[in-house]
C-alpha positions in Angstrom: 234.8 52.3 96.1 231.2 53.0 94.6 229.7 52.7 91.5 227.5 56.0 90.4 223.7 55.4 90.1 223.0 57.5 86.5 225.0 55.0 84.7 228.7 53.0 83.8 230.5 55.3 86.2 232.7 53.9 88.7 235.0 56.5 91.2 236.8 55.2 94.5 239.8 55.5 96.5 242.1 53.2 97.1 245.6 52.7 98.9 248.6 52.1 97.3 252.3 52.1 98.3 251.2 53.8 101.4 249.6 56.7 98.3 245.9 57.6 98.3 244.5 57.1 94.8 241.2 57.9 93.5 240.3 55.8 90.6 237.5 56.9 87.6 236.6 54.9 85.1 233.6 55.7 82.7 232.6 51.9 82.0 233.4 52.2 77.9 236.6 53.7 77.1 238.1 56.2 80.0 239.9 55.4 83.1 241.4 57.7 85.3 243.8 57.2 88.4 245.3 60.5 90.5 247.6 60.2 93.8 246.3 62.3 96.2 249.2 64.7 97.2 250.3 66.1 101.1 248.9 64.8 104.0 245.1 64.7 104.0 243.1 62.9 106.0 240.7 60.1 104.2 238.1 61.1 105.4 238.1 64.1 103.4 239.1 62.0 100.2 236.0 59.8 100.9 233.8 62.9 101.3 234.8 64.2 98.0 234.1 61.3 96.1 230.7 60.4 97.8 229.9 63.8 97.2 231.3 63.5 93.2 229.3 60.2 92.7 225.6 61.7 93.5 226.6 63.9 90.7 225.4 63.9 86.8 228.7 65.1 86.0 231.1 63.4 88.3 234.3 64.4 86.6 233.5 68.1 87.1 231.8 67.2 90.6 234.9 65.7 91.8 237.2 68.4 90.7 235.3 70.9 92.4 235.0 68.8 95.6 239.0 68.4 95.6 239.1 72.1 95.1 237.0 73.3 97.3 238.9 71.2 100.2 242.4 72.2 98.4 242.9 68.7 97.8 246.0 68.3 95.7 246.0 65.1 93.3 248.6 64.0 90.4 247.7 62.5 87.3 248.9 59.1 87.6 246.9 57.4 84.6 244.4 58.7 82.2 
């Protein structure tokens, strides 16, 4: 899990149930959680956030990351 340098911003994975979640929360008023869905290696998951959290605009940052390594995720909370 990391916190994001250009503010409140916290996004990280976690484990749960055997599930891969990735957990956002904005540090005011939004949190987000999504399972991560089909077999995909952590690694990858760990890439995409990393990659989402140097971002200004890590909502859209991680979105695209998931996307663009056809990531599937389900909205679990948020």
């Amino acid at each position: 899990m990391r916190s994001v340098d250009q503010g409140f911003d916290f996004i990280g994975k976690r484990l749960r149930h055997g599930d891969v979640e990735i957990v956002y929360d904005d540090g005011v008023a939004r949190r987000m959680v999504w399972r991560v869905t089909g077999r995909v290696p952590e690694a990858e998951v760990d890439e995409a956030i990393a990659h989402a959290a140097r971002e200004l605009r890590v909502l859209p940052a991680l979105y695209a990351e998931l996307r663009k390594r056809r990531i599937g995720i389900e909205v679990i909370a948020g």
